[in-house]
TIKOL-129836 format. One record per atom (N, C-alpha, C): x, y negated, z negated; residue in one letter. Coordinates in steps of 0.05 Angstrom, whole numbers, padded with zeros to 5 digits, always signed. Layout:
XYZA
...
***
This chain:
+02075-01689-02307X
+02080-01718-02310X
+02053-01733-02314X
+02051-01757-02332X
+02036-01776-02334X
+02044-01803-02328X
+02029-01802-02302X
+02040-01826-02284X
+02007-01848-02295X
+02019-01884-02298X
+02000-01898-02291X
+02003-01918-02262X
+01996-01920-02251X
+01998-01940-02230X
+01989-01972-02229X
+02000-01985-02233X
+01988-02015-02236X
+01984-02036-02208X
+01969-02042-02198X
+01957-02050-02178X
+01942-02069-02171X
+01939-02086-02151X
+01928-02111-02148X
+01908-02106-02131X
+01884-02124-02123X
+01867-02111-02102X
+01867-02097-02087X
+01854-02078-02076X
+01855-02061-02053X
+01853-02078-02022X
+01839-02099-02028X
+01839-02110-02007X
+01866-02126-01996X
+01873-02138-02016X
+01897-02165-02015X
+01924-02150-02010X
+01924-02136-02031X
+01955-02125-02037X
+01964-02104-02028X
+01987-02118-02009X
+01998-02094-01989X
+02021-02075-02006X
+02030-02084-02018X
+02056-02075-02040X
+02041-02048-02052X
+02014-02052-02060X
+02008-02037-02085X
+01991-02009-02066X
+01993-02016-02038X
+01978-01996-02028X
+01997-01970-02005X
+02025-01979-02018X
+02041-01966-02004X
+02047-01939-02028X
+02056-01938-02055X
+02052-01918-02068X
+02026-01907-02078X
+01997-01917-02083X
+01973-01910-02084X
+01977-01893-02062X
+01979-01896-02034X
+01967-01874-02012X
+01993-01859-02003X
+02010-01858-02016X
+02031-01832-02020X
+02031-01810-02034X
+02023-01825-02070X
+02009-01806-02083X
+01988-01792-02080X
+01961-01808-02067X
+01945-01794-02059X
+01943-01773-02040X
+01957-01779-02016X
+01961-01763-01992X
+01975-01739-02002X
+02007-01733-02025X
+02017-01719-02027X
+02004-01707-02059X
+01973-01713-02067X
+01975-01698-02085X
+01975-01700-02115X
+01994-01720-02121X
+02008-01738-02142X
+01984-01750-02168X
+01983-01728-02180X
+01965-01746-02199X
+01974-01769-02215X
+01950-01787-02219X
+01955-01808-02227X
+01932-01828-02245X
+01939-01843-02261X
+01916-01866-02268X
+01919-01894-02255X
+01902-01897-02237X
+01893-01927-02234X
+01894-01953-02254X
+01911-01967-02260X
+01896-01992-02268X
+01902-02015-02249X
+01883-02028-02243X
+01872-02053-02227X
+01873-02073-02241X
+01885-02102-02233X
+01895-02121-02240X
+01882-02135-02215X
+01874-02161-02227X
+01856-02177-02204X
+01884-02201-02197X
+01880-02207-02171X
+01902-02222-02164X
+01888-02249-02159X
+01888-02261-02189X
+01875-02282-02197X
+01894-02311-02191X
+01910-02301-02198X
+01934-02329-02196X
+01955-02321-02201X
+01983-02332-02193X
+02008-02336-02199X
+02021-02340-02228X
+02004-02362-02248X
+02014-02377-02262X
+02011-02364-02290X
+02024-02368-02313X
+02033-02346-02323X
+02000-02355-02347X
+01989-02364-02345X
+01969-02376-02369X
+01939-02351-02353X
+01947-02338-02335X
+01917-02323-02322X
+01921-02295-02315X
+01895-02284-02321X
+01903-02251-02335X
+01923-02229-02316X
+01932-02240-02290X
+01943-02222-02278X
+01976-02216-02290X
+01990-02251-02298X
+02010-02250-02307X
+02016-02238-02336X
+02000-02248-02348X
+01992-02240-02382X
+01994-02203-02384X
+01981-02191-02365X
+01983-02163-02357X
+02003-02146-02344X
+02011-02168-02332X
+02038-02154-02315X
+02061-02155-02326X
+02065-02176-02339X
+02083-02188-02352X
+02111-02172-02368X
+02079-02157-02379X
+02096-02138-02409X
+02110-02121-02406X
+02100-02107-02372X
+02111-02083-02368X
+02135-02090-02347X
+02126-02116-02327X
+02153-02114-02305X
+02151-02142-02309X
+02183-02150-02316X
+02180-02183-02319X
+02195-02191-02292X
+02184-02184-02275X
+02180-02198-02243X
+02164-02204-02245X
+02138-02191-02257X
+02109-02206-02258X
+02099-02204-02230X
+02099-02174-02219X
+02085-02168-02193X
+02078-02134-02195X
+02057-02131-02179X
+02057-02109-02173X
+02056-02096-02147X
+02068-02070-02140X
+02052-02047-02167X
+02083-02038-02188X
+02068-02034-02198X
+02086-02016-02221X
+02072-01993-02241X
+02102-01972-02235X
+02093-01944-02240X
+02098-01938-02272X
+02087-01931-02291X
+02092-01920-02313X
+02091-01890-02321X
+02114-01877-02319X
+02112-01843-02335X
+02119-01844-02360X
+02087-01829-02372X
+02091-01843-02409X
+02119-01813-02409X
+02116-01796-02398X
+02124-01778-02410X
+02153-01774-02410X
+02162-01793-02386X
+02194-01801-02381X
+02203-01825-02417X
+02184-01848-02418X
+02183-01863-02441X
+02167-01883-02424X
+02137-01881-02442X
+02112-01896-02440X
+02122-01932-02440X
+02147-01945-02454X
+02156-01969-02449X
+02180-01972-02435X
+02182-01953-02407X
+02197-01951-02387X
+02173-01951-02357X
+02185-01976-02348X
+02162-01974-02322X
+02190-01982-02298X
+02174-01968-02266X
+02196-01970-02243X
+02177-01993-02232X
+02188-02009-02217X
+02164-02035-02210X
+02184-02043-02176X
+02169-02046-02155X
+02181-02051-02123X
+02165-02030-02102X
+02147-02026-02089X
+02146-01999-02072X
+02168-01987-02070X
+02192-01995-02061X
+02213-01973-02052X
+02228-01968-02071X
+02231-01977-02098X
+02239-01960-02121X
+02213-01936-02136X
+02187-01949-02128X
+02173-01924-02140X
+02167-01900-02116X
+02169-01905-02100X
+02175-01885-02080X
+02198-01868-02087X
+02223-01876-02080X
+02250-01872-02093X
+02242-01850-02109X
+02230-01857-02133X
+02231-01843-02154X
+02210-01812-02163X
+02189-01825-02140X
+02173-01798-02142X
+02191-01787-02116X
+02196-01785-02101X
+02215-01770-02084X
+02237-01752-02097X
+02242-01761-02122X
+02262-01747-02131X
+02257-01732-02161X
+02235-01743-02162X
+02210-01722-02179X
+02197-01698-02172X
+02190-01706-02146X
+02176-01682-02129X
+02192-01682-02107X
+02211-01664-02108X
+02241-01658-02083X
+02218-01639-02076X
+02201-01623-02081X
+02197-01599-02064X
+02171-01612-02056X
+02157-01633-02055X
+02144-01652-02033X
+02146-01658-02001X
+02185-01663-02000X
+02195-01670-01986X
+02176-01689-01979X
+02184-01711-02003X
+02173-01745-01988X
+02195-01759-01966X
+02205-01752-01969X
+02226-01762-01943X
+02232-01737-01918X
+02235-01739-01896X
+02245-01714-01877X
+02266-01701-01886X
+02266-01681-01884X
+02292-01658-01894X
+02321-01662-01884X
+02311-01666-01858X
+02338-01672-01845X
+02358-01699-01846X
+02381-01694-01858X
+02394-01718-01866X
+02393-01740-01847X
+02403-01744-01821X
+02402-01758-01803X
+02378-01777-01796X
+02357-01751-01793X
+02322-01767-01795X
+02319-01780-01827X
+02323-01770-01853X
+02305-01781-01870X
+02336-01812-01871X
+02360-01811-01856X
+02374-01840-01863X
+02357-01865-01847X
+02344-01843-01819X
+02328-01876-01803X
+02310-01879-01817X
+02289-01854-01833X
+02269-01863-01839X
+02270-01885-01865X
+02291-01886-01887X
+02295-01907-01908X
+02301-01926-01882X
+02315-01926-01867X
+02319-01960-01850X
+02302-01960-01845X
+02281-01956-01836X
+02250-01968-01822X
+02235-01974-01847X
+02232-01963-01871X
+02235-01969-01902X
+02243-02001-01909X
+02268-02002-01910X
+02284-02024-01915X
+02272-02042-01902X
+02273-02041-01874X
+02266-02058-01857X
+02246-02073-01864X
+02227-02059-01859X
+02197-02065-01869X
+02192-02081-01894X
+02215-02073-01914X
+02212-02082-01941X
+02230-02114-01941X
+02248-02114-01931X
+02267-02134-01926X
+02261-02150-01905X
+02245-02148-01889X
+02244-02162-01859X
+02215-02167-01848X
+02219-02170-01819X
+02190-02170-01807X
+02173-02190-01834X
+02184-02219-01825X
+02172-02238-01851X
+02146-02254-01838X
+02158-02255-01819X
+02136-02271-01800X
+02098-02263-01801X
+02102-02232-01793X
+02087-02217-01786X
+02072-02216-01824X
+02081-02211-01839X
+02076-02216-01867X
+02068-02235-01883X
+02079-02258-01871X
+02073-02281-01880X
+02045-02294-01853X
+02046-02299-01840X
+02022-02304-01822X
+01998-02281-01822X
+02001-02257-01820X
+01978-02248-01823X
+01981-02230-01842X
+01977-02245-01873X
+01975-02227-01904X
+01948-02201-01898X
+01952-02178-01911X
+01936-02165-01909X
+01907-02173-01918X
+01892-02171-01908X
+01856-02175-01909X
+01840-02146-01894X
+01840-02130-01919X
+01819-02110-01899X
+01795-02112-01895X
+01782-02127-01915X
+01751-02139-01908X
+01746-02156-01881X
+01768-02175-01879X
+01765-02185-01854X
+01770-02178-01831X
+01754-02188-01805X
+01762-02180-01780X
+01758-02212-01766X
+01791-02216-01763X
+01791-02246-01746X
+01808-02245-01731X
+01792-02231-01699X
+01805-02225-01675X
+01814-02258-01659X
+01800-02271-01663X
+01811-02296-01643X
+01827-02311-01656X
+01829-02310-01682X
+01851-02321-01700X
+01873-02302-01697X
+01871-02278-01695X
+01892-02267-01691X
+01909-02266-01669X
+01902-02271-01645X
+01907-02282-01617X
+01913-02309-01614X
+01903-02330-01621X
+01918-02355-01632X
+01946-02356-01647X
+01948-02353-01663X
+01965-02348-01678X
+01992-02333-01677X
+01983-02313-01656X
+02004-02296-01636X
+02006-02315-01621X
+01996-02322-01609X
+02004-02342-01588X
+02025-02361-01595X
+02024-02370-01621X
+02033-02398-01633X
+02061-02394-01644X
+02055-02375-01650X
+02082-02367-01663X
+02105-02341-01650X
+02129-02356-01648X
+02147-02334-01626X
+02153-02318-01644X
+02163-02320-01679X
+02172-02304-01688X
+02153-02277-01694X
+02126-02280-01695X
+02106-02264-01698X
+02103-02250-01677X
+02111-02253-01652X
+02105-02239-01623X
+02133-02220-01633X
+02159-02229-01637X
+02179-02219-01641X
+02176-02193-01658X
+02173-02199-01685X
+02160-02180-01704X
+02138-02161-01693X
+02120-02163-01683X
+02098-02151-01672X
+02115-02130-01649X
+02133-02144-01629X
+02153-02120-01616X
+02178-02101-01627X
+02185-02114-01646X
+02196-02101-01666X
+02181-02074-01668X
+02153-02079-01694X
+02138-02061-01695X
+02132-02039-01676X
+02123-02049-01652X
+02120-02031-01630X
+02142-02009-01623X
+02167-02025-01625X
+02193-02012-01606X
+02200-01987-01628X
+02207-02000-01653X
+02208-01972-01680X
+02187-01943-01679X
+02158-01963-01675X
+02147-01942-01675X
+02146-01921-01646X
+02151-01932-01631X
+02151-01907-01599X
+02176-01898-01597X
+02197-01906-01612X
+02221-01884-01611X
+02216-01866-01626X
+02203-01867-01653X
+02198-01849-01673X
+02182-01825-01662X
+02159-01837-01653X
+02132-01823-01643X
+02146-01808-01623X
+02152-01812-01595X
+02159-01803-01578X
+02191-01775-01585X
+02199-01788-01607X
+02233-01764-01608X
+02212-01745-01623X
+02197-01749-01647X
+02193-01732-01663X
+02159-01718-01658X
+02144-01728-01636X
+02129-01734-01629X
+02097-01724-01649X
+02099-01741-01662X
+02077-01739-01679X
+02069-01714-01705X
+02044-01719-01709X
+02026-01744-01713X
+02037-01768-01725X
+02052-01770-01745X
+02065-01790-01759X
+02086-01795-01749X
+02101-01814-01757X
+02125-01825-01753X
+02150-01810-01750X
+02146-01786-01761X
+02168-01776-01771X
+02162-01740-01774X
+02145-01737-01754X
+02123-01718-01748X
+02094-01710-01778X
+02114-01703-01799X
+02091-01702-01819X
+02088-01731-01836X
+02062-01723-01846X
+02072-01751-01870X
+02092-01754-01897X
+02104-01773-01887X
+02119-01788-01907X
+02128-01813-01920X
+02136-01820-01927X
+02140-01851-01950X
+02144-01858-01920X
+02155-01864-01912X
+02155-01891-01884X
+02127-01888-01871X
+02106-01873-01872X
+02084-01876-01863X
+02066-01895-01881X
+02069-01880-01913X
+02066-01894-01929X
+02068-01927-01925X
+02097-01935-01915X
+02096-01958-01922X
+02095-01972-01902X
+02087-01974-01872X
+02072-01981-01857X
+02043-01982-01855X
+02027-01978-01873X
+01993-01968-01878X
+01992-01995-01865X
+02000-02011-01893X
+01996-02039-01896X
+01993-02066-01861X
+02015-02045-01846X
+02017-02054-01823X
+01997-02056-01805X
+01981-02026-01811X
+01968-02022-01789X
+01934-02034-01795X
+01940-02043-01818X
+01918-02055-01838X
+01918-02089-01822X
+01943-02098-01820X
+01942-02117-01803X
+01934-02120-01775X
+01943-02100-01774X
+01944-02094-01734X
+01912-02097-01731X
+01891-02088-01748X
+01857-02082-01749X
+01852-02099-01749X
+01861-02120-01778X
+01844-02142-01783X
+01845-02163-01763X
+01872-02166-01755X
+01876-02194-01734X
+01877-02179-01708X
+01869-02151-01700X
+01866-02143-01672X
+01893-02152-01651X
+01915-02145-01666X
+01938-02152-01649X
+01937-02128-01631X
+01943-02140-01606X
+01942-02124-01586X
+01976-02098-01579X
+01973-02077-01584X
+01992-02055-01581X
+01980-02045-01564X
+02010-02018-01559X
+02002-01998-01530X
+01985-01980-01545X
+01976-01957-01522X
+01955-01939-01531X
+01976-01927-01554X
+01994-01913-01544X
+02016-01883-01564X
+02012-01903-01587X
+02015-01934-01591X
+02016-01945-01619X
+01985-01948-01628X
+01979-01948-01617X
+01941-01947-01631X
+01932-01929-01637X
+01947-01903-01623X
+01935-01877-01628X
+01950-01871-01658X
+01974-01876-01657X
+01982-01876-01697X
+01968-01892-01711X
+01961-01920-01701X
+01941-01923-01726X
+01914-01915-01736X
+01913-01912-01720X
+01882-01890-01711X
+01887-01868-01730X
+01913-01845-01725X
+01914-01824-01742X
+01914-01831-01768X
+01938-01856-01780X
+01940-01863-01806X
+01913-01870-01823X
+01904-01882-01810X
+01871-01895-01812X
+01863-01870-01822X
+01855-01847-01811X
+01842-01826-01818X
+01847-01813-01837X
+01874-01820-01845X
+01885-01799-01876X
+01863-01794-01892X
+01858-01782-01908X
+01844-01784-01935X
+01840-01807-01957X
+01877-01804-01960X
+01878-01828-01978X
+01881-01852-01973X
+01889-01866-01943X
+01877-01898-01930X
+01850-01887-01925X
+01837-01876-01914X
+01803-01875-01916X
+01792-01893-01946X
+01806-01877-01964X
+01788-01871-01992X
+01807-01908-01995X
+01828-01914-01996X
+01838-01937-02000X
+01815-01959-01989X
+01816-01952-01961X
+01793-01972-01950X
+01772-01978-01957X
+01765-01961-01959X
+01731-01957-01975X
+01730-01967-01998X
+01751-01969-02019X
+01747-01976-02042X
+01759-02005-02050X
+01775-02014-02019X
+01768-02040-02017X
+01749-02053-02000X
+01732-02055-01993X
+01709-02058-01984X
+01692-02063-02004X
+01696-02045-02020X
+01667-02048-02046X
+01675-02069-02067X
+01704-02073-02070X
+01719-02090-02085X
+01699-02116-02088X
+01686-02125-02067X
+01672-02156-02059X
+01687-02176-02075X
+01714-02180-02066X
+01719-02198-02093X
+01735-02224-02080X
+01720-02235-02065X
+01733-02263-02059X
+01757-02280-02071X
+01777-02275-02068X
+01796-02299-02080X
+01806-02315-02061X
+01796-02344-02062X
+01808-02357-02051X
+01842-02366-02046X
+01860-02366-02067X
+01885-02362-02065X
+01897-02332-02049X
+01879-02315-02045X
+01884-02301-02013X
+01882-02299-02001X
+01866-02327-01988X
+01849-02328-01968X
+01856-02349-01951X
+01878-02348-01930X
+01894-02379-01917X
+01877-02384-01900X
+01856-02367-01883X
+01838-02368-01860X
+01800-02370-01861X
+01805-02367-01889X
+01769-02372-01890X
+01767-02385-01921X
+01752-02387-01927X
+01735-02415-01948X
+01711-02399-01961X
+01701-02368-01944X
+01684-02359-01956X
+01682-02326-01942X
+01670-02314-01952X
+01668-02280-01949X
+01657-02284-01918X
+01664-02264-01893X
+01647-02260-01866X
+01618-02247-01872X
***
């Protein structure tokens, strides 16, 4: 297969960093293209680019020229979906029917819900704003809510299947929590140890390492992603 991947900063965009470090982790060759998440409005190059291929006008979105080069899958959980059923002998999802039906609900979930926690603290991996992040918890009940949410999913998982991942090996619901634990860093929300110690493992993958790292070097300030600072730390 000839997969392209279409993608918005490494730093900003949580959407686009849930199939990047699936394919990477499982293997999945692929081409990068990077789209700067310049603006919303359809007159500036992110829309003008996105446009053609997913008229949602978001990313990421996956293109296999070899399926048909003007056929693209565009949502994390449809391009997940679809390499899962590309590469069955991956086993991107757990084998076992029962486990891989919770693991799409913690999927869903994630994708559908937990708004609070998404909307108050957007991903920023460059930043680290611990007392804002403790404020803010403070301030907000639905974010404490969400934040226990998070916790409670993840220590039934951990504890029935007991590690390292969610679901003991890695798979797409690890995948698509990265983003989470990307939060959990930057705003220093406070979890138990068993939940720190998963982010800790996820952190270490290969491909969130290599993710991180290559947002870090990104240096690319945009202020329309930026609700908490006015300028780079």
């Amino acid at each position: 297969m000839a997969f392209t991947l279409i993608i918005g900063n490494k730093n900003y965009s949580s959407w686009s960093m849930r199939p990047w470090v699936l394919m990477k982790e499982a293997g999945i060759a692929f081409t990068e293209q990077r789209v700067r998440l310049d603006n919303n409005d359809a007159g500036f190059q992110f829309k003008q680019t996105v446009l053609p291929v997913n008229p949602a006008g978001k990313v990421p979105v996956l293109i296999d020229s070899l399926l048909d080069a003007n056929t693209a899958i565009w949502d994390s959980l449809a391009i997940c979906e679809y390499l899962s059923e590309a590469y069955h002998e991956l086993q991107l999802w757990p084998s076992d029917k029962a486990t891989r039906a919770r693991a799409r609900s913690l999927c869903a979930e994630m994708h559908s819900g937990l708004s609070h926690l998404r909307s108050h603290f957007p991903m920023n991996i460059e930043a680290h704003l611990p007392e804002l992040g403790a404020r803010v918890l403070l301030e907000q009940a639905g974010l404490r809510t969400d934040l226990a949410r998070v916790v409670n999913m993840w220590q039934i998982e951990l504890a029935q299947n007991r590690g390292p991942m969610l679901f003991g090996k890695f798979s797409i619901v690890d995948a698509f929590f990265a983003p989470v634990c990307m939060r959990i860093r930057s705003y220093a929300l406070p979890v138990p140890d068993d939940v720190q110690a998963y982010v800790d493992r996820l952190v270490a993958l290969p491909s969130v390492k290599q993710w991180m790292r290559e947002a870090l070097l990104e240096k690319d300030f945009i202020p329309s992603q930026e609700p908490y600072r006015s300028a780079p730390q």
